[in-house]
C-alpha positions as CSV (number, residue, x, y, z in Angstrom):
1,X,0.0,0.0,0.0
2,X,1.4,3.7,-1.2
3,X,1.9,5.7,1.6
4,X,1.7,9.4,1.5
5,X,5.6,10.3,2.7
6,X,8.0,12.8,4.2
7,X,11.2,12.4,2.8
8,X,14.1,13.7,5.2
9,X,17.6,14.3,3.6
10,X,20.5,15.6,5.9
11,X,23.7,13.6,5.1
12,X,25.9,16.4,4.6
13,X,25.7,20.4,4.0
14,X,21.9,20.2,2.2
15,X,18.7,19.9,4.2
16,X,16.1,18.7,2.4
17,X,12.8,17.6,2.7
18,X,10.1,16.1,0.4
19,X,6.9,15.1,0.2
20,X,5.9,11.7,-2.2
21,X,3.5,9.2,-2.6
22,X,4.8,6.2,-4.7
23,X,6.8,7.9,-7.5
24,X,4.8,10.8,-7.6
25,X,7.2,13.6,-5.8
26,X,4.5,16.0,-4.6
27,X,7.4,18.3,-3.3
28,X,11.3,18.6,-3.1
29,X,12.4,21.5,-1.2
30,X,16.2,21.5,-0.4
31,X,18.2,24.5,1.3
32,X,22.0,24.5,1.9
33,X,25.0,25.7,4.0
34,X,27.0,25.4,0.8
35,X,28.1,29.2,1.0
36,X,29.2,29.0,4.7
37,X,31.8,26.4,3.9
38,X,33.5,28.0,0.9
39,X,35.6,30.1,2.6
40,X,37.1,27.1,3.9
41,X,37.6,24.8,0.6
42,X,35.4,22.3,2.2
43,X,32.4,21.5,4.4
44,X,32.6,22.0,8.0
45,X,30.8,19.5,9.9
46,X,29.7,21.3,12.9
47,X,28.4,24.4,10.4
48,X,26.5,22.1,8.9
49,X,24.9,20.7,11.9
50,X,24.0,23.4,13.1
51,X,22.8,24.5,10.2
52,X,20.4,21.8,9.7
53,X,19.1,22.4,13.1
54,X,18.1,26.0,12.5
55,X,16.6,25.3,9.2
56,X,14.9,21.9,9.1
57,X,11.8,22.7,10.7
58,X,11.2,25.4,8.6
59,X,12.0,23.0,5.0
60,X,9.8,20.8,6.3
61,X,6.8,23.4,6.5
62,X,7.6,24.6,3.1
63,X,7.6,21.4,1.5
64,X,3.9,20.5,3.0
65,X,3.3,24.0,2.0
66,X,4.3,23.0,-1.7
67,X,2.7,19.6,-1.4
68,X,-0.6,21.2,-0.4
69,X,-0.4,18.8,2.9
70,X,-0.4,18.8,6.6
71,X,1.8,17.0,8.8
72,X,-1.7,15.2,9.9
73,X,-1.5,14.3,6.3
74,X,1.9,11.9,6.8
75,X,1.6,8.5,7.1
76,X,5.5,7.1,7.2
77,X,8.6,9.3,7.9
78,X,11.7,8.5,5.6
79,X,15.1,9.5,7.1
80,X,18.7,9.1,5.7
81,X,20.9,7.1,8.5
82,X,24.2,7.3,6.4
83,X,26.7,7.0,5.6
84,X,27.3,11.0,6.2
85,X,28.4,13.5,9.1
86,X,27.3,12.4,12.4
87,X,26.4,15.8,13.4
88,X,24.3,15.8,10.2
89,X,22.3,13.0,10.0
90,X,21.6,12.8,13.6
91,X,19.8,16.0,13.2
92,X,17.4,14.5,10.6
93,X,17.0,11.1,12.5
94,X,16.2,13.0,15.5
95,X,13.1,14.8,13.8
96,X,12.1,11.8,11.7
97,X,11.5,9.6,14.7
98,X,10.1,12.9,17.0
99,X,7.2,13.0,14.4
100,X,7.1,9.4,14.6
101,X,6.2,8.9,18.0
102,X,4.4,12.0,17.9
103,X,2.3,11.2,15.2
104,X,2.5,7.9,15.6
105,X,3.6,6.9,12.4
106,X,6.2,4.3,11.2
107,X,9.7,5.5,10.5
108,X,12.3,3.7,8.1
109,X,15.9,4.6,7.7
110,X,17.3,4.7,4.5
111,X,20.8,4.3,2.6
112,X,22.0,8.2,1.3
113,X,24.3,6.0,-1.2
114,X,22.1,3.7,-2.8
115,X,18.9,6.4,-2.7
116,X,21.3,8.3,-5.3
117,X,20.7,5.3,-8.1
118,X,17.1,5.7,-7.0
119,X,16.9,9.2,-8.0
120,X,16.3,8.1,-12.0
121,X,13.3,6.6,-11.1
122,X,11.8,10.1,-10.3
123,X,12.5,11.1,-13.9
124,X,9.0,12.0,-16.0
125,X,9.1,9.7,-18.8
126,X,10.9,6.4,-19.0
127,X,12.7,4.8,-15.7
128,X,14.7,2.3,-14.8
129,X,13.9,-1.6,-14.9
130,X,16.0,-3.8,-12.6
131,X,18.0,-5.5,-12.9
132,X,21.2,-2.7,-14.0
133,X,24.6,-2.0,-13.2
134,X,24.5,1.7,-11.0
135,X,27.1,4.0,-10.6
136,X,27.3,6.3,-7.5
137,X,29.4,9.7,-8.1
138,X,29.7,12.0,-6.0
139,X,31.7,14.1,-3.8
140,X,31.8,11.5,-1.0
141,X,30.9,8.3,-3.0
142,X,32.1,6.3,-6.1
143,X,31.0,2.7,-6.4
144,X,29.7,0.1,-8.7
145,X,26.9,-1.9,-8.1
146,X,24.7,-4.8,-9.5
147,X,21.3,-3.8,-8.4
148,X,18.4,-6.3,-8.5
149,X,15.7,-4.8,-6.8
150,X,15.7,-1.7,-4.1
151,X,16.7,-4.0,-1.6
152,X,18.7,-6.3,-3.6
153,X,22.3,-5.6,-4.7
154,X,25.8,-6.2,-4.8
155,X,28.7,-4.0,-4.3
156,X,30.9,-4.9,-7.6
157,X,33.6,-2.3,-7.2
158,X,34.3,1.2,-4.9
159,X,37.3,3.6,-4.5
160,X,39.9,2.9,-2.6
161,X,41.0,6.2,-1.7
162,X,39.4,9.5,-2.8
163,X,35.6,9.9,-4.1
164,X,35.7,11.3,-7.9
165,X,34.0,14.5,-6.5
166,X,36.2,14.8,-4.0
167,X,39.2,14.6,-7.1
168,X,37.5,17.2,-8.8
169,X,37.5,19.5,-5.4
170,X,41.7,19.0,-4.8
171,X,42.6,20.1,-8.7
172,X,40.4,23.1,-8.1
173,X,41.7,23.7,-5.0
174,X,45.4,23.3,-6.9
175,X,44.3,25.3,-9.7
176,X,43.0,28.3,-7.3
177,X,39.2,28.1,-9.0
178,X,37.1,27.9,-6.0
179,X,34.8,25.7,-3.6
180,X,32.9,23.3,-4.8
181,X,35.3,22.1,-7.8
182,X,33.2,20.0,-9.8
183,X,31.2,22.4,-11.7
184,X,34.3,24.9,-11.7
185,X,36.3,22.2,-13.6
186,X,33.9,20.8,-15.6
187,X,32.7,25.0,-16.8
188,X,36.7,25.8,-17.2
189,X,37.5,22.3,-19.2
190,X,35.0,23.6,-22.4
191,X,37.3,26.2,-22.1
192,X,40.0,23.8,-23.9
193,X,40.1,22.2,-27.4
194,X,41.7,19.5,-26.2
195,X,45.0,19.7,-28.3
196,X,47.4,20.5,-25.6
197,X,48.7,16.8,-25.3
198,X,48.7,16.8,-21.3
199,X,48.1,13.5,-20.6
200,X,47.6,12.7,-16.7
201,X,47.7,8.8,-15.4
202,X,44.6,6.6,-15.5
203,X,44.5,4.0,-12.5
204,X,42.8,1.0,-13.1
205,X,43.7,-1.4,-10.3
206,X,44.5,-4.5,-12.1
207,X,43.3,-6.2,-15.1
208,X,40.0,-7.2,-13.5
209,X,39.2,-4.6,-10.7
210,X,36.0,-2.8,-10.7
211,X,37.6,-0.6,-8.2
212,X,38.5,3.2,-8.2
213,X,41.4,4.9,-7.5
214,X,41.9,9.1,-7.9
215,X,44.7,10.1,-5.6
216,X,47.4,9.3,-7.9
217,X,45.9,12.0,-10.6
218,X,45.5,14.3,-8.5
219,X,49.0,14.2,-6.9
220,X,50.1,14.2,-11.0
221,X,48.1,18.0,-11.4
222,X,49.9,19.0,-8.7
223,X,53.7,18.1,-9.7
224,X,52.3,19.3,-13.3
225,X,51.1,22.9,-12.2
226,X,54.7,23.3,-10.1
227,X,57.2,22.0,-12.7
228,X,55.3,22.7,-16.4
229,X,56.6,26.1,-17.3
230,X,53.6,27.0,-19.6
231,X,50.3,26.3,-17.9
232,X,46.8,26.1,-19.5
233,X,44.1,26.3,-16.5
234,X,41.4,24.7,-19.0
235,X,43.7,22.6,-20.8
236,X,44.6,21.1,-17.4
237,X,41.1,20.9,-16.2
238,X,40.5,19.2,-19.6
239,X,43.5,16.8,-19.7
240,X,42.4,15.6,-15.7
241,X,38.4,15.6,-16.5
242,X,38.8,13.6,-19.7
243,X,41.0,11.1,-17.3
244,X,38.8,10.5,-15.0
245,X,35.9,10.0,-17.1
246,X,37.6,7.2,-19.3
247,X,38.2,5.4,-16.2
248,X,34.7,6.0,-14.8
249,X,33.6,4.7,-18.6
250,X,35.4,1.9,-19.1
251,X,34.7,0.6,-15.6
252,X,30.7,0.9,-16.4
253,X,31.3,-1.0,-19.6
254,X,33.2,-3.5,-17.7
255,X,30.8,-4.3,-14.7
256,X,27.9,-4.5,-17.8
257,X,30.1,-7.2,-19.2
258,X,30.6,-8.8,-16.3
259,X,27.2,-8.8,-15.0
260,X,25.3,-9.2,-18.3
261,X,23.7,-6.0,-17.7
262,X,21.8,-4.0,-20.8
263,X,20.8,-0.7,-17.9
264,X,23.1,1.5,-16.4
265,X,21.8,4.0,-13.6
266,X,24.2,7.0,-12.9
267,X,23.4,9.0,-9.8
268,X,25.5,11.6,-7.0
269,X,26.1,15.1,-8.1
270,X,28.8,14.3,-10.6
271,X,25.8,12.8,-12.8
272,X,25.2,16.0,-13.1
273,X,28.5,16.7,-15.2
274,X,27.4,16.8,-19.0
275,X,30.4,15.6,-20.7
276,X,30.1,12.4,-18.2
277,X,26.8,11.7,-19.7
278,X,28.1,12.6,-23.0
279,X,30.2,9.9,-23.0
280,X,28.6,7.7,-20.7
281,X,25.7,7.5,-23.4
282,X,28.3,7.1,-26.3
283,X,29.9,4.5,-24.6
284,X,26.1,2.7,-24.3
285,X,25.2,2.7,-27.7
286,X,28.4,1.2,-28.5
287,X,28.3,-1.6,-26.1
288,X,25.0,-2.0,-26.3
289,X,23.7,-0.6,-22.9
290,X,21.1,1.7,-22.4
291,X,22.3,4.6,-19.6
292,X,19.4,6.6,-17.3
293,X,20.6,10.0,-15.4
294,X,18.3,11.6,-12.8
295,X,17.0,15.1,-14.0
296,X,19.7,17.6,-13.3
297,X,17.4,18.7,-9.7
298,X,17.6,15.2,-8.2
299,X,21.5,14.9,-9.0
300,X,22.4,16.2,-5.7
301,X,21.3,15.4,-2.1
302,X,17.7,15.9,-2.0
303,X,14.7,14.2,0.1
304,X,12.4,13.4,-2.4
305,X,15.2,10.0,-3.7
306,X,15.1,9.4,0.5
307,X,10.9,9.4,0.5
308,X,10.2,7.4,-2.8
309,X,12.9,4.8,-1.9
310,X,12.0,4.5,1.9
311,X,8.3,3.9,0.9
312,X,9.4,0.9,-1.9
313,X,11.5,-0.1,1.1
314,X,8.1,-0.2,3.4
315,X,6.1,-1.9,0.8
316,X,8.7,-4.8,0.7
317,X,8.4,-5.3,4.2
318,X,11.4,-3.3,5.6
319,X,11.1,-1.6,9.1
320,X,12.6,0.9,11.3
321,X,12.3,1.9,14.9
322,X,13.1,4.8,17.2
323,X,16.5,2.7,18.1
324,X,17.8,4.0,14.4
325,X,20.8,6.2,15.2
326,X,22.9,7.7,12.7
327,X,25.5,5.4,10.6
328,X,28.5,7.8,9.5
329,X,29.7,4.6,8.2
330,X,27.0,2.6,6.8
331,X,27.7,0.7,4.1
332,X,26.0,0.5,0.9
């Protein structure tokens, strides 16, 4: 049975909330702390709790507001319990199961990671069909997995070291463009024609690893912007993005092969990076796999992914209670 839903998203520096019944998103309404942490090249974790505690109540009236609801209206809370900042998530756990004993209404914990593959499904038009091979990208996340059903999947591959979002944040910290990197890069890389010759190192881990590894190109930018004489800000961004996203590529194409997979689900915000999907897509038609990106507005942290996924989650029989506590850890 559909429940009408409150989707509760607080993993890192957005707070958002969302309204849903099924698929249908009745409301997303997302605020951030982005522009208190720029200053510092990075998020701050106890900024963005306490950010999330001076601002959640009020997201969460807006997005009834929006959805033309009432908190009488609710019938199952859905919370992200990690992985993410303690501080963070604790804040939206505490709410999510304060309205559920209050309102005596069930309450389900939800994965942040995997609820980023779920986003596509929100997407007007055609959606995912399981099973497919999903990639998570993001600032905090890069992983492959073989997904069967919401609650069925396997991990095939994850970085080792930094998150590709995270990569993307270092070389524009290197370069001197600015907090967050990934849409600084990605803006500055179309800058390039792509005939400078820079090549930076692709890490693939072995012959048959579906694992990631970024550090070692970033640590190549570096030595590049101190020792090249001549130095290209777009050609560089353009030499390490088009890096990155073979690797990225060839991996997908790989865990398709692997698994037998015609769908690939992309979600985090880097699925919001348009040559990605350029080449993501190109990559599909040649291999013979068909690729689904969430609409740019569900690409990064949002609570309407956390409220359609923790209701399919409640449908299949899965169940939380006011013992969930946050999991900075939890694995995907």
């Amino acid at each position: 049975m559909t429940k009408l839903t409150l989707g509760i998203e607080t993993s890192c520096d957005e707070t958002g909330v969302a309204v849903t019944s099924g698929r249908r998103v009745l409301s997303n309404v997302v605020t951030s702390s982005l522009h208190l942490h720029k200053k510092y090249g990075g998020v701050v974790p106890e900024i963005a709790s306490r950010y999330h505690v001076e601002y959640i109540v009020e997201v969460v009236k807006e997005a009834l507001k929006a959805a033309g609801k009432n908190i009488s209206d609710i019938e199952l809370v859905a919370v992200t319990n990690g992985p993410g900042l303690v501080g963070a998530l604790l804040t939206g756990i505490s709410f999510a199961k304060a309205l559920s004993y209050g309102r005596r209404i069930p309450v389900i914990g939800v994965n942040h990671v995997l609820a980023h593959l779920y986003s596509a499904f929100l997407n007007e038009g055609e959606v995912p069909r399981f099973p497919f091979v999903g990639l998570v990208v993001s600032g905090g996340h890069t992983a492959l997995f073989h997904c069967k059903d919401v609650d069925r999947k396997s991990l095939l591959g994850q970085t080792q070291d930094d998150a590709v979002g995270e990569a993307y944040d270092k070389v524009a910290k290197i370069l001197g463009l600015g907090y967050p990197g990934g849409p600084i890069v990605e803006r500055t890389a179309r800058m390039s024609n792509g005939s400078s010759g820079i090549n930076f190192p692709k890490s693939y881990l072995g012959k048959d690893s579906l694992d990631f590894s970024f550090s070692g190109i970033k640590t190549a930018v570096l030595y590049y912007v101190r020792e090249s004489p001549v130095k290209s800000v777009p050609d560089v961004c353009h030499a390490f993005q088009e890096a990155v996203l073979d690797v990225l590529v060839e991996k997908t194409i790989a865990a398709c092969a692997r698994t037998k997979s015609a769908s690939v689900v992309v979600g985090g915000g880097v699925a919001a990076n348009k040559r990605l999907r350029s080449k993501l897509i190109e990559a599909g038609s040649f291999n013979g796999f068909k690729v689904f990106f969430p609409e740019f507005r569900y690409c990064l942290d949002n609570g309407a992914m956390i409220g359609v996924m923790g209701g399919e989650l409640y449908k299949r029989g899965h169940r939380s209670d006011l013992h969930l506590n946050a999991e900075p850890n939890l694995k995907a």
